[in-house]
Every structure is written in structure tokens, then in C-alpha cells.
KEVOMI-119993 format. One line per field, with one value per residue: z, x, y of N, C-alpha, C, O in turn; residue in one letter; residue number from 1. Coordinates in nm, 2 decimals, padded with zeros to 4 digits. Layout:
N
nup	Z  ... .
neast	X  ... .
nnorth	Y  ... .
caup	Z  ... .
caeast	X  ... .
canorth	Y  ... .
cup	Z  ... .
ceast	X  ... .
cnorth	Y  ... .
oup	Z  ... .
oeast	X  ... .
onorth	Y  ... .
selum	A  ... .
lotor	NUM  ... .
//
This chain:
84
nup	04.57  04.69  04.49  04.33  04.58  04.63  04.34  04.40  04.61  04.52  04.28  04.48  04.61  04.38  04.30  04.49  04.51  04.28  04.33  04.49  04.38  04.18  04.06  03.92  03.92  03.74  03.80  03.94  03.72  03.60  03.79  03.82  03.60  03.62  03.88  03.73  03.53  03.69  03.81  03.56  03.49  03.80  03.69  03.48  03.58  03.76  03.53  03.34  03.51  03.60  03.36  03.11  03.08  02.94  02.81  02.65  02.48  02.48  02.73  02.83  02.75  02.72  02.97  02.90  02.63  02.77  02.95  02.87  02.68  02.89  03.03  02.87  02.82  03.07  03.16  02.92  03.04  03.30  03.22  03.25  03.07  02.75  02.53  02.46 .
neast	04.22  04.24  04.33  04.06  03.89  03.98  03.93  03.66  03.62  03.71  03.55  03.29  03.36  03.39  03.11  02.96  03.09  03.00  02.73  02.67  02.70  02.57  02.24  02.08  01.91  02.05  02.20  02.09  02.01  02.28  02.33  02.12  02.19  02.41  02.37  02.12  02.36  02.51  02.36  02.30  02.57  02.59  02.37  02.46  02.67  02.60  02.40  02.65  02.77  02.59  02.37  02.51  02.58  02.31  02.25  02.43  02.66  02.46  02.41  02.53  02.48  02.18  02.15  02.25  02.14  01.84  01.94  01.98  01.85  01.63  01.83  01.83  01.56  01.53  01.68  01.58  01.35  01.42  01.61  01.69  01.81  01.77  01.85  01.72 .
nnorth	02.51  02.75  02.92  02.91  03.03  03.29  03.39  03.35  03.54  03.84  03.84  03.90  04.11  04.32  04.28  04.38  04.67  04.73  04.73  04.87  05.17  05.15  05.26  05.21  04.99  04.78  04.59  04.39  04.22  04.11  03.96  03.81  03.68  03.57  03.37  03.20  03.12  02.96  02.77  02.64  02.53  02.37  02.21  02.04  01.94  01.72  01.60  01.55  01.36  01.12  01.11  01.03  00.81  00.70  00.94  01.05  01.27  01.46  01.46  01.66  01.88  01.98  02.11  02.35  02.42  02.48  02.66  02.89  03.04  03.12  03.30  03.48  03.53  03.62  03.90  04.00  04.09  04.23  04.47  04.73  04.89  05.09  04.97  04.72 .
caup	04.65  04.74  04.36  04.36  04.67  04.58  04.26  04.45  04.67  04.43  04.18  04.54  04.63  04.23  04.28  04.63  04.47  04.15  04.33  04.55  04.25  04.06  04.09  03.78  03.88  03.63  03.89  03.93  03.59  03.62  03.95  03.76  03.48  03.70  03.96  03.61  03.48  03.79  03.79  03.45  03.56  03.85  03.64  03.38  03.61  03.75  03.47  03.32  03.59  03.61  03.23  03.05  02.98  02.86  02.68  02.59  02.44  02.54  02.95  02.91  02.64  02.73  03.06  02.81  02.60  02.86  03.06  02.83  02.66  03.02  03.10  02.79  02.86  03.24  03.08  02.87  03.08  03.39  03.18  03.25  02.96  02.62  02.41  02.46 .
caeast	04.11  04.28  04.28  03.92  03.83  04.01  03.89  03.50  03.59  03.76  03.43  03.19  03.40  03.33  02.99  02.92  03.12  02.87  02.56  02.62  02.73  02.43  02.13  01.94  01.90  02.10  02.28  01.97  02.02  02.38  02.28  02.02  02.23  02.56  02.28  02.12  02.46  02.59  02.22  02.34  02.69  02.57  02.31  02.53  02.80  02.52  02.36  02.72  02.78  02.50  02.28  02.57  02.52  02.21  02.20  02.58  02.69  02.32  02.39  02.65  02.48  02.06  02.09  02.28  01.97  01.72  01.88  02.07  01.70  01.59  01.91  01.82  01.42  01.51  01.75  01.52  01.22  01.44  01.66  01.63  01.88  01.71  01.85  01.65 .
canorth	02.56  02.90  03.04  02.96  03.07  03.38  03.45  03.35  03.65  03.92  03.86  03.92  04.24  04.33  04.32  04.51  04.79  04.76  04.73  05.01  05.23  05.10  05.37  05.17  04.83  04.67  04.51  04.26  04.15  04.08  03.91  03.69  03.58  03.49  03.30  03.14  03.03  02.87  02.65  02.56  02.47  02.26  02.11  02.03  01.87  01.60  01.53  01.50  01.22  01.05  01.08  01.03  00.67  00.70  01.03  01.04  01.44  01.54  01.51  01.75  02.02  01.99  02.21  02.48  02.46  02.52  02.78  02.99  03.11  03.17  03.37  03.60  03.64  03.76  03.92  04.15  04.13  04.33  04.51  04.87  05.00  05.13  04.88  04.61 .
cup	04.68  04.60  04.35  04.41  04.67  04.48  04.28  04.53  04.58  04.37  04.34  04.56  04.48  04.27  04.40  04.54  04.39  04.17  04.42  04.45  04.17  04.12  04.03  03.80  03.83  03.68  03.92  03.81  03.60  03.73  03.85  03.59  03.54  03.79  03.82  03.56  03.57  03.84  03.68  03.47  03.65  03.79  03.51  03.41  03.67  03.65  03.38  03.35  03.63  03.50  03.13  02.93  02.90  02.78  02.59  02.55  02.54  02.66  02.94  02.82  02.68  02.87  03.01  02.75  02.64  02.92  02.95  02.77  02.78  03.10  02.97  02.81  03.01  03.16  03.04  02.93  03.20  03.36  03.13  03.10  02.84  02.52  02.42  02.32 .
ceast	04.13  04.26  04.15  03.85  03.88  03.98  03.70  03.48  03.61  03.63  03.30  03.25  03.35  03.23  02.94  02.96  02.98  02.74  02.55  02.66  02.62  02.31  02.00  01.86  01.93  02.19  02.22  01.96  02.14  02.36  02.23  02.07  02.36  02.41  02.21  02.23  02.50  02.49  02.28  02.46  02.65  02.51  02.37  02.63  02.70  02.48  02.50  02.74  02.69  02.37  02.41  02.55  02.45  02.19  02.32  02.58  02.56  02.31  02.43  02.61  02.28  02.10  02.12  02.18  01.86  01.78  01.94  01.88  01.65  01.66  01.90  01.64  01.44  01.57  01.68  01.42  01.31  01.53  01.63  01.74  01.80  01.75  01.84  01.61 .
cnorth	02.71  02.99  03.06  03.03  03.26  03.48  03.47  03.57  03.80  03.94  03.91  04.07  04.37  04.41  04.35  04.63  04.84  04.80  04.84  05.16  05.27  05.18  05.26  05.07  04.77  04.57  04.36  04.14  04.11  03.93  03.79  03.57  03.52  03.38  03.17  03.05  02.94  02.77  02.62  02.46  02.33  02.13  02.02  01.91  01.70  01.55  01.47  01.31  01.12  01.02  01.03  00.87  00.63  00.81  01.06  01.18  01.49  01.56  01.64  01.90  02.07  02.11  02.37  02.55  02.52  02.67  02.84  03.09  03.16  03.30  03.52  03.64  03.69  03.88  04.07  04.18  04.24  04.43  04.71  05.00  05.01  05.06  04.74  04.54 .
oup	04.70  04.60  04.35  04.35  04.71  04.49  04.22  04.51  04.58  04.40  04.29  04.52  04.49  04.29  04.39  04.50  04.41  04.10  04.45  04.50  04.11  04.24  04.07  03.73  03.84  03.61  03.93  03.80  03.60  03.71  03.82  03.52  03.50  03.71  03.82  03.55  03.53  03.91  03.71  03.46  03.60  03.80  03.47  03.34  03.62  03.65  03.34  03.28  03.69  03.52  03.04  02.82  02.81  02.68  02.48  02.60  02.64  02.72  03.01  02.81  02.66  02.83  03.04  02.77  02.57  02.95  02.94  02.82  02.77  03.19  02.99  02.82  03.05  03.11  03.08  02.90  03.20  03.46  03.04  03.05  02.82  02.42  02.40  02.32 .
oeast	04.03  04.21  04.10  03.77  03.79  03.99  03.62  03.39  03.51  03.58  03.20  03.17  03.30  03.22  02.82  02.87  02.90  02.66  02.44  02.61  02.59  02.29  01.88  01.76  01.86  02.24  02.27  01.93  02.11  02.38  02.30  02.04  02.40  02.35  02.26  02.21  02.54  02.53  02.35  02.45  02.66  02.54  02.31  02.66  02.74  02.49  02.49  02.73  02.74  02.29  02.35  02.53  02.48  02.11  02.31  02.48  02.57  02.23  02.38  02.69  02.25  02.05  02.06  02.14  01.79  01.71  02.00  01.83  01.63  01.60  01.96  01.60  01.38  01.49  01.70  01.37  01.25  01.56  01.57  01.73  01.75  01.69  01.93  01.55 .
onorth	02.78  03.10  03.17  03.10  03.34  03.60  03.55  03.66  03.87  04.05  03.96  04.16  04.48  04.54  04.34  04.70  04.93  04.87  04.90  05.26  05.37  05.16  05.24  05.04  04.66  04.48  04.25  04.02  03.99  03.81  03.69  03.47  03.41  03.31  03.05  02.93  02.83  02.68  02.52  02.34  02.22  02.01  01.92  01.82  01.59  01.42  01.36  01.20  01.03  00.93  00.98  00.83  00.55  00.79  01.10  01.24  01.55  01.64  01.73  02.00  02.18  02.21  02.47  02.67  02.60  02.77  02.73  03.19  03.28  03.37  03.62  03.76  03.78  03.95  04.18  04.29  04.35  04.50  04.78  05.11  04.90  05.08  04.66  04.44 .
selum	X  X  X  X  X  X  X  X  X  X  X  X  X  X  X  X  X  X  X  X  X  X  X  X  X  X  X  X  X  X  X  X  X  X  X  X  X  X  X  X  X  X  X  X  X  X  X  X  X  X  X  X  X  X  X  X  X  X  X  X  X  X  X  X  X  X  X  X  X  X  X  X  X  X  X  X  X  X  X  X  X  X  X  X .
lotor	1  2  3  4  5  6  7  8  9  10  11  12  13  14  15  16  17  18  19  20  21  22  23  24  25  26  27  28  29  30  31  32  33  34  35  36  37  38  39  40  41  42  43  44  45  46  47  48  49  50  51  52  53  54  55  56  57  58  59  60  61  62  63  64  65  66  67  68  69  70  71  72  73  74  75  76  77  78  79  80  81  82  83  84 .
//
């Protein structure tokens, strides 16, 4: 619980520095795909434990599916860098 809680805080101190640093807004994007992945994560870990029986591999790989496409159109729709 302590390395977690540890590496929770280290990655929040991270991103205060970044986002006050950050002139561009690219920090929003970052923001939106860490926020994004950790919806996937959770959704991933329920449907793990609870579809599994019935969809067997597919509990544990369908929420990947859905969000990872989602986590690339935010992605390029708020992405203020030039190489989009």
C-alpha cells in the first residue's frame, strides 16, 4: 500500500510541476489519456471478475478495444502540437 501510495503521489507532484510549466495545453491531453486509461483499468478489472464466465479472454481484453480508440481520437482532437 505504501509503494503505491507513493508512486500515486510522486506521479501527482510530476504533474503539478508539468501543468504549471505547460503554457500549451498539452497537459489536458496527458490528463485525458492517464483519466481514459485508468477507466479502462477499472473497467477491465470488473468485467474481469464478473464476465469472465461468460465471455472468457474477452472480459479481460473488450474494455482495451473500446477505450484505447477513444484515448487516440481525444488525443488528436485536443492536441495542440503540429504533428497530428
Amino acid at each position: 500500500m505504501m509503494v503505491f501510495g507513493g508512486i500515486g503521489v510522486a506521479f501527482g507532484i510530476l504533474d503539478i510541476r508539468i501543468f504549471q510549466a505547460d503554457e500549451s495545453g498539452d497537459w489536458m491531453v496527458s490528463h485525458l489519456q492517464r483519466m481514459i486509461g485508468a477507466f479502462i483499468a477499472t473497467v477491465s478489472a470488473v468485467s474481469a471478475v464478473n464476465l469472465t464466465p461468460m465471455l472468457g479472454i474477452a472480459a479481460w481484453l473488450w474494455p482495451t478495444a473500446l477505450g484505447v480508440p477513444l484515448i487516440y481520437y481525444w488525443s488528436n482532437k485536443y492536441s495542440t502540437s503540429s504533428t497530428r
